[in-house]
C-alpha positions as CSV (number, residue, x, y, z in Angstrom):
1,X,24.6,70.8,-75.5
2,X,24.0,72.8,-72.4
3,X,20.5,75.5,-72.3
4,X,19.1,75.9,-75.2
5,X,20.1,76.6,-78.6
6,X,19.4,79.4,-80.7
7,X,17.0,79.2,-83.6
8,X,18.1,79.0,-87.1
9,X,18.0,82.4,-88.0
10,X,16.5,83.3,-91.9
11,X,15.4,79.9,-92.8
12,X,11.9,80.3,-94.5
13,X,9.4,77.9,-93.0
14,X,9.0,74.9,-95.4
15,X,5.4,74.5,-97.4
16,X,2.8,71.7,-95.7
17,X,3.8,72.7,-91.8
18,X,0.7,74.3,-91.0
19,X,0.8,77.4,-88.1
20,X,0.9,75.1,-85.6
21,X,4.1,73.2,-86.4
22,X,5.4,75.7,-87.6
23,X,5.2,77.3,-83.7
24,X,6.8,73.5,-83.0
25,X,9.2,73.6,-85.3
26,X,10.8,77.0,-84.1
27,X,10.6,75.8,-80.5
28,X,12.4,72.1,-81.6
29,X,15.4,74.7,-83.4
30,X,15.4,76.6,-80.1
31,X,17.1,73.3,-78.0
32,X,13.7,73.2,-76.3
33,X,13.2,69.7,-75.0
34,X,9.4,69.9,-74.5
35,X,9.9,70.9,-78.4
36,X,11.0,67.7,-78.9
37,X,9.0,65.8,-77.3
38,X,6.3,67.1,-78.9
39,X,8.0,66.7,-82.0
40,X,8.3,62.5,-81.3
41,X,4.7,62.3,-80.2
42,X,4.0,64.2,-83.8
43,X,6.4,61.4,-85.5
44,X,5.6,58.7,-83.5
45,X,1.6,59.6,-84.1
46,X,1.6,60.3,-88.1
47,X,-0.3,63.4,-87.3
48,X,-0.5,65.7,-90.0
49,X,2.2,67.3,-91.7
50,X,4.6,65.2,-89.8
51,X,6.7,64.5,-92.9
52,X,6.9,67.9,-93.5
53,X,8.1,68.6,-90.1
54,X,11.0,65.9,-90.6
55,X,12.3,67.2,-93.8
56,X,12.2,70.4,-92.2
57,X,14.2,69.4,-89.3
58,X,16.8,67.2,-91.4
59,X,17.9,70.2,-93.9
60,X,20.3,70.8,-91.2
61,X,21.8,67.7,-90.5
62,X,23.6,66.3,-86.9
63,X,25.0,63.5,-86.4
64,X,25.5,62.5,-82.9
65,X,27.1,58.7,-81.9
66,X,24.5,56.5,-81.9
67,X,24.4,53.2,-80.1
68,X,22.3,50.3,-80.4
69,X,22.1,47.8,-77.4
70,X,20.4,44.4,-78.1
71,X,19.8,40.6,-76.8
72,X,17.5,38.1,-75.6
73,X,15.2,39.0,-72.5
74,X,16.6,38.9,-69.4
75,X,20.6,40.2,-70.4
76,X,19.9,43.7,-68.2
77,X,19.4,45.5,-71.2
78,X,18.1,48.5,-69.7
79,X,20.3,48.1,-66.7
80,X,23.1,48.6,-69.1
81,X,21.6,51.4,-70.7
82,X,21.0,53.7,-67.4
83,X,24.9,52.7,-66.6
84,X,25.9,54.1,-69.5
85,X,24.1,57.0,-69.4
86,X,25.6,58.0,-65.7
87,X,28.7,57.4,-67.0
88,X,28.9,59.6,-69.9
89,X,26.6,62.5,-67.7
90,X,29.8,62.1,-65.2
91,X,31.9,63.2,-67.8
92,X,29.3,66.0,-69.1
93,X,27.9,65.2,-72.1
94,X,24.3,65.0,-72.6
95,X,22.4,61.5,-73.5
96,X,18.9,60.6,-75.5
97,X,17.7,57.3,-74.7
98,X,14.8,55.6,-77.1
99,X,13.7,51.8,-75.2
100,X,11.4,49.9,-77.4
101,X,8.7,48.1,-75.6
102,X,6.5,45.0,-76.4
103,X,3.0,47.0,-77.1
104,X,-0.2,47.0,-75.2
105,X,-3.3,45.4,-77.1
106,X,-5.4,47.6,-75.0
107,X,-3.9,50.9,-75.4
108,X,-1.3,50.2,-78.1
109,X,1.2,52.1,-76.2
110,X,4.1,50.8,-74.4
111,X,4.3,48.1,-71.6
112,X,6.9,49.6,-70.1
113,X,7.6,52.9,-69.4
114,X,10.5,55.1,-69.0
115,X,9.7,56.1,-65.4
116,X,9.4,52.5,-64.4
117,X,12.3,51.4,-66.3
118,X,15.4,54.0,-65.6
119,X,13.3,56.2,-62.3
120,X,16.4,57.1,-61.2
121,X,17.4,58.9,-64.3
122,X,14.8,61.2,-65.0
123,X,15.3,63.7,-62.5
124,X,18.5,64.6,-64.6
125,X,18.5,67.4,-67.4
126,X,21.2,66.1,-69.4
127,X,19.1,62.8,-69.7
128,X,16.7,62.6,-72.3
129,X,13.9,59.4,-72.2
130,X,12.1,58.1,-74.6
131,X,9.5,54.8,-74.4
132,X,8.3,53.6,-77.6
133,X,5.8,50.4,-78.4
134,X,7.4,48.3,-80.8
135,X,3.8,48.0,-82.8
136,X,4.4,44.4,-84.2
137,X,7.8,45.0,-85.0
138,X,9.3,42.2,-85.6
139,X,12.8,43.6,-86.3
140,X,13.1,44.6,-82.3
141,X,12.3,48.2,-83.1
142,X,9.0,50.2,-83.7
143,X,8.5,51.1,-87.5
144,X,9.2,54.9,-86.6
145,X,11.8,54.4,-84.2
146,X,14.5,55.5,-86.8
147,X,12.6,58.8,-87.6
148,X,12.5,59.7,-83.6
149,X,16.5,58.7,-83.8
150,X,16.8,61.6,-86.4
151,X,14.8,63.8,-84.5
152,X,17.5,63.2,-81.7
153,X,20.2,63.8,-83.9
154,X,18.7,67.0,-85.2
155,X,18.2,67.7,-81.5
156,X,22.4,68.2,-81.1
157,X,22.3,65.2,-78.4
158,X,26.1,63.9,-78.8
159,X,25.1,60.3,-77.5
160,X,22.0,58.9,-78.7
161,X,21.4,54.7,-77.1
162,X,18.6,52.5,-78.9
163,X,17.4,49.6,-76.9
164,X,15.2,46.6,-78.9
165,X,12.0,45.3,-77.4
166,X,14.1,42.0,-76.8
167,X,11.3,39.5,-76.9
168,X,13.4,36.6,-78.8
169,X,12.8,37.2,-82.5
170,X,16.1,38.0,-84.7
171,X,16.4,41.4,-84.2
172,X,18.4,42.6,-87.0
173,X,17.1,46.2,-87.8
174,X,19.5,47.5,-85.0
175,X,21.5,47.9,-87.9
176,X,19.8,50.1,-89.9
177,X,19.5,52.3,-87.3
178,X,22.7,52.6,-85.3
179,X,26.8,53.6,-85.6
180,X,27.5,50.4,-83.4
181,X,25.6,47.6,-82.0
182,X,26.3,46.3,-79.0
183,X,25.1,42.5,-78.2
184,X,24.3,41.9,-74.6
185,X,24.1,38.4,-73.2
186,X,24.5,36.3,-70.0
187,X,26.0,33.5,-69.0
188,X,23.7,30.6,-68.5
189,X,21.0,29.5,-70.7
190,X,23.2,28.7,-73.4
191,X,23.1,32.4,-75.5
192,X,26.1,31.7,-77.1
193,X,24.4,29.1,-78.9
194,X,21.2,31.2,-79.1
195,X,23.1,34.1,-80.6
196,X,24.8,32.2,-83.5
197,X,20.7,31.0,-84.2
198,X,19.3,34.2,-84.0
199,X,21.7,36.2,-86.3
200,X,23.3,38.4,-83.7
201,X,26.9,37.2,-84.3
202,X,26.5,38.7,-87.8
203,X,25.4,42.3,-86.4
204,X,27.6,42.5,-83.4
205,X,30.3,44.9,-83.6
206,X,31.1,44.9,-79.4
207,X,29.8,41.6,-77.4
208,X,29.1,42.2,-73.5
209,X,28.5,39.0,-71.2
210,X,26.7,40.8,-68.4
211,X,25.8,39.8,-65.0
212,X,29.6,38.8,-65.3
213,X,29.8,37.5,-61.5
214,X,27.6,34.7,-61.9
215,X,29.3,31.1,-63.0
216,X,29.9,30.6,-66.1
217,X,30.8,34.0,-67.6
218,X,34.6,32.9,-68.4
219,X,33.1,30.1,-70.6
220,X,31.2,32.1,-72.2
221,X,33.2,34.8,-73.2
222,X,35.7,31.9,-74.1
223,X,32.5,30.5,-76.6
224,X,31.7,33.6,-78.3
225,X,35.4,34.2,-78.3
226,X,35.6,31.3,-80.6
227,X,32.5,31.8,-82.6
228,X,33.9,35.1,-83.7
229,X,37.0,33.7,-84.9
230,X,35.1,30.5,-87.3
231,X,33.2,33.3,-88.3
232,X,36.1,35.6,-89.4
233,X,37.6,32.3,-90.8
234,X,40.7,32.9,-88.5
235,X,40.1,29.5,-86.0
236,X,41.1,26.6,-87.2
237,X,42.6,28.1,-90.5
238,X,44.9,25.0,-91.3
239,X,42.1,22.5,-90.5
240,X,41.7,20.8,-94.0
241,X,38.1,20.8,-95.5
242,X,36.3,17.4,-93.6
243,X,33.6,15.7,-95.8
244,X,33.8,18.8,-98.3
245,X,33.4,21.4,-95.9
246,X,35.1,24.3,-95.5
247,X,35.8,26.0,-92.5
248,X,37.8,29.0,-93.7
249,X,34.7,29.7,-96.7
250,X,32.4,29.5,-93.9
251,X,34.1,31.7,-92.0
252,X,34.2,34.4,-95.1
253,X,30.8,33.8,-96.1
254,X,29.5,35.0,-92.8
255,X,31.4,37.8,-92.8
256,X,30.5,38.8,-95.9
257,X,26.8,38.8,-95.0
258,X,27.5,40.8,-92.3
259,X,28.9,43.6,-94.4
260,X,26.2,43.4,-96.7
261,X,23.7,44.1,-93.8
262,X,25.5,46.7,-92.3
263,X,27.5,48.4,-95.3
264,X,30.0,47.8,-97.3
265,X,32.8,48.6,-94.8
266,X,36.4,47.1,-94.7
267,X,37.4,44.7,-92.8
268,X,39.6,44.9,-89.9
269,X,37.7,45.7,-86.5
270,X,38.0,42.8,-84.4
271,X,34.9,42.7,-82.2
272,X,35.9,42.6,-78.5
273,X,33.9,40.4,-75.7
274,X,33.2,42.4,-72.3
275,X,32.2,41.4,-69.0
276,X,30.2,43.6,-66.9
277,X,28.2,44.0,-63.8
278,X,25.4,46.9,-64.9
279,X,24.2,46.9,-61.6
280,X,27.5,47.6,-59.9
281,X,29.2,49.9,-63.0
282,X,31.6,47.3,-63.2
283,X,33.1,47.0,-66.7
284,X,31.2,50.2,-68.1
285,X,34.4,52.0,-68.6
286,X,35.7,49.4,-70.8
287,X,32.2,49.3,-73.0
288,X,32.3,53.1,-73.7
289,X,36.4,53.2,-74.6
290,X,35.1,50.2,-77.1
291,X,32.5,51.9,-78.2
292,X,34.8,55.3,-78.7
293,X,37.5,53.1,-80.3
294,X,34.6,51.4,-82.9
295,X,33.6,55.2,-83.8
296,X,37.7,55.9,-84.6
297,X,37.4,52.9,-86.5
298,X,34.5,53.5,-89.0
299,X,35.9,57.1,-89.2
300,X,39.5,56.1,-90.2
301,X,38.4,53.4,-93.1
302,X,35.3,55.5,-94.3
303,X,32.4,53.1,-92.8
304,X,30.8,55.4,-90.6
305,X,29.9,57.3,-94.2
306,X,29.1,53.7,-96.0
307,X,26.6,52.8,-92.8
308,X,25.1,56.5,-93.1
309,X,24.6,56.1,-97.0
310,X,23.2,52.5,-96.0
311,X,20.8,54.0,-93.7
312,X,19.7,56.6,-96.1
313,X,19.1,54.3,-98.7
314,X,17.0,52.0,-96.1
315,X,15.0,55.2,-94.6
316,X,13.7,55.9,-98.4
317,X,12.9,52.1,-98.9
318,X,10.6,52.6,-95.7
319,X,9.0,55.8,-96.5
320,X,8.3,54.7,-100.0
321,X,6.9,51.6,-99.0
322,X,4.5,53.3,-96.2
323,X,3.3,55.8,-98.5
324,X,2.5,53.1,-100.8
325,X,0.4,51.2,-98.2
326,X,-1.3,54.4,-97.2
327,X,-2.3,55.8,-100.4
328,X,-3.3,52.0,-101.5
329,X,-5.5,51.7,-98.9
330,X,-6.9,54.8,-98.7
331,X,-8.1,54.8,-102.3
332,X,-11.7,54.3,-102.9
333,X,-11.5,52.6,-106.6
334,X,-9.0,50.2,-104.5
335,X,-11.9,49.7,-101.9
336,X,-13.8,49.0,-104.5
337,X,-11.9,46.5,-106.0
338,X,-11.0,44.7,-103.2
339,X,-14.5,44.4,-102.2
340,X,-15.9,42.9,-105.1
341,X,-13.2,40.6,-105.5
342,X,-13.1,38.4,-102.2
343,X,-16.5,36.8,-103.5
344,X,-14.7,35.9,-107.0
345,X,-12.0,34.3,-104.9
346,X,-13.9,32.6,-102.6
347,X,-15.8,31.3,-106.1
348,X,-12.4,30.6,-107.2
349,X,-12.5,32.7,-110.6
350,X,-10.1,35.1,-108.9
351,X,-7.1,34.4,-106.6
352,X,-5.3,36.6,-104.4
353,X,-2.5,37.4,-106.6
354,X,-4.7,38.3,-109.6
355,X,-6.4,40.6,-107.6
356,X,-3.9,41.8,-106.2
357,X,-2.5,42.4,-109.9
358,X,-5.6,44.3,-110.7
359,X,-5.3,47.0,-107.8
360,X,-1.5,47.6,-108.5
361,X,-2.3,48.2,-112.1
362,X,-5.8,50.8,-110.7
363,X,-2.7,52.2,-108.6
364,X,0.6,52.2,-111.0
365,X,-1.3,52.3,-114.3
366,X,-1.7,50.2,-117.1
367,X,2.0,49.7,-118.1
368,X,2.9,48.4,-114.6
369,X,4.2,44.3,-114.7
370,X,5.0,42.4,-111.8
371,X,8.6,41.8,-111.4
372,X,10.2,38.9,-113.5
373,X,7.1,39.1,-115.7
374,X,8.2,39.6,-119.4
375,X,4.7,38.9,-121.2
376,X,1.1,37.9,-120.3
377,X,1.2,34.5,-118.1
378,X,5.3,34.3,-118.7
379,X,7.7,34.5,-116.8
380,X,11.5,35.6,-116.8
């Protein structure tokens, strides 16, 4: 994706756009990157008519590769990223980057920005940067993060990288929002421990032990080596059940799970464990043929089309659920509600949940019943 693209020619422009977006939304069609920047700062912001703009843009769907790099604080996450980017700029192709940030409390933007970040990077066209604050995300991305990824879809970028805030919480939204995760860690301070706590070995389709010349990167490749394989169920597969557990069904249980987080995708891709030195480039040719063999992968067994459907599914769950905050909060018989309740629960002839009850019926209607709730004061 070289210049700029032409506009889609004949397409009406969609109701609720305003003049405005519409002028936006012809510029985004054109391949004009101030277009989409604009367009983010409209998404990321919940200005007006943004959802408008978004189904707009995703009648015409793209699908570029996207890539989701993860992992405690510290593992060179960005590092990684901006090798990886001058890797696949050497070989032409044009690259979006989105880096999730811890969020100011003063300004509620992003602690860390692009330019500080990646500097060296932005002085190249074919490199797209984008800072986000992760707003009190606790899933390691910001709660529009995955509407700016389909913006850079639309966009026609062939490579599209995610990095998570990375503060330490489990960071599992990664994978609703990316083709293949990648799971960085290094080798002291005992992550391969860490990573079977947080979660990570259950959304890790490529492991990377960076900073790989520092002692003790053999052992831990060597760990996580093994903690893929109890997982999987394929270590210690004759080892009889010891005081009634079993190995092998923990093994299949896991990977079970991980499938239901990430789709329901056959089995067979056995996730590799790379070294690399981000700083030096060393091992970055080896991460992108893994992440170009994972994409054959998921295309050959059909679960690059069960991770989209997945994601699709999860991006109406989220819309639907902040529509439903907005228009409850935003409702003045809910106000009202709400504000004459709190003195009946602190008088304890109301609780929470009751009022609670009472604006979800002002909002749903009268026929609306909590789930599990059969009859008045019963339950299921």
């Amino acid at each position: 994706m070289s210049g700029e693209r032409p506009a889609e020619g004949g397409r009406a422009a969609p109701e609720g756009l305003g003049l405005e977006n519409r002028a936006l939304l012809e510029r985004f069609q054109a391949g004009k990157k101030m277009g989409l920047a604009r367009a983010i700062s409209l998404v990321e912001n919940e200005h007006p008519g943004f959802q408008a703009f978004l189904h707009a843009v995703l009648t015409t769907p793209r699908f570029g590769n996207r890539v989701g790099l993860t992992g405690p604080p510290g593992a060179g996450k960005s590092t990684l990223v901006a090798a990886l980017s001058r890797a696949y700029r050497e070989r032409g192709e044009e690259v979006a980057v989105v880096a999730v940030d811890p969020t100011s409390p003063y300004s509620g933007g992003a602690l860390l920005g692009d330019r500080i970040r990646m500097n060296d990077l932005t002085t190249d066209a074919g490199i797209f940067i984008r800072s986000m604050a992760s707003r009190g995300s606790l899933g390691g991305l910001a709660t529009t993060t995955k509407e700016v990824l389909d913006l850079m879809d639309a966009f026609g970028f062939p490579w599209v990288l995610v990095e998570t805030v990375g503060v330490g919480q489990t960071e599992l939204e990664i994978t609703g929002a990316a083709d293949t995760v990648v799971v960085i860690l290094v080798p002291e301070s005992g992550d391969a421990i860490q990573a079977m706590k947080a979660g990570l070995m259950e959304i890790a389709d490529i492991f990377v032990v960076n900073k790989a010349d520092r002692p003790g990167a053999d052992r831990l490749v060597k760990d996580l080596q093994l903690a893929i394989h109890l997982k999987e169920g394929s270590a210690l597969r004759d080892v009889p059940a010891h005081h009634g557990v079993d190995l092998r069904r923990v093994g299949v249980l896991a990977s079970a799970r991980a499938r239901s987080t990430k789709g329901d995708e056959p089995e067979g891709w056995e996730i590799p464990v790379l070294k690399t030195v981000a700083q030096t480039g060393e091992g970055v040719p080896a991460l992108m043929e893994a992440v170009a063999r994972h994409r054959s992968f998921l295309e050959a067994t059909g679960g690059l089309e069960e991770r989209r459907k997945a994601r699709a599914a999860g991006r109406v769950r989220d819309v639907v659920q902040r529509e439903l905050r907005r228009a409850a909060w935003s409702s003045h018989k809910v106000q009202q509600i709400l504000e004459a309740g709190v003195d009946d629960i602190a008088a304890a002839s109301e609780t929470p949940y009751s009022l609670a009850e009472e604006i979800l019926v002002a909002l749903l209607g009268p026929g609306w019943r909590r789930p599990g709730v059969t009859g008045d004061g019963g339950g299921a």
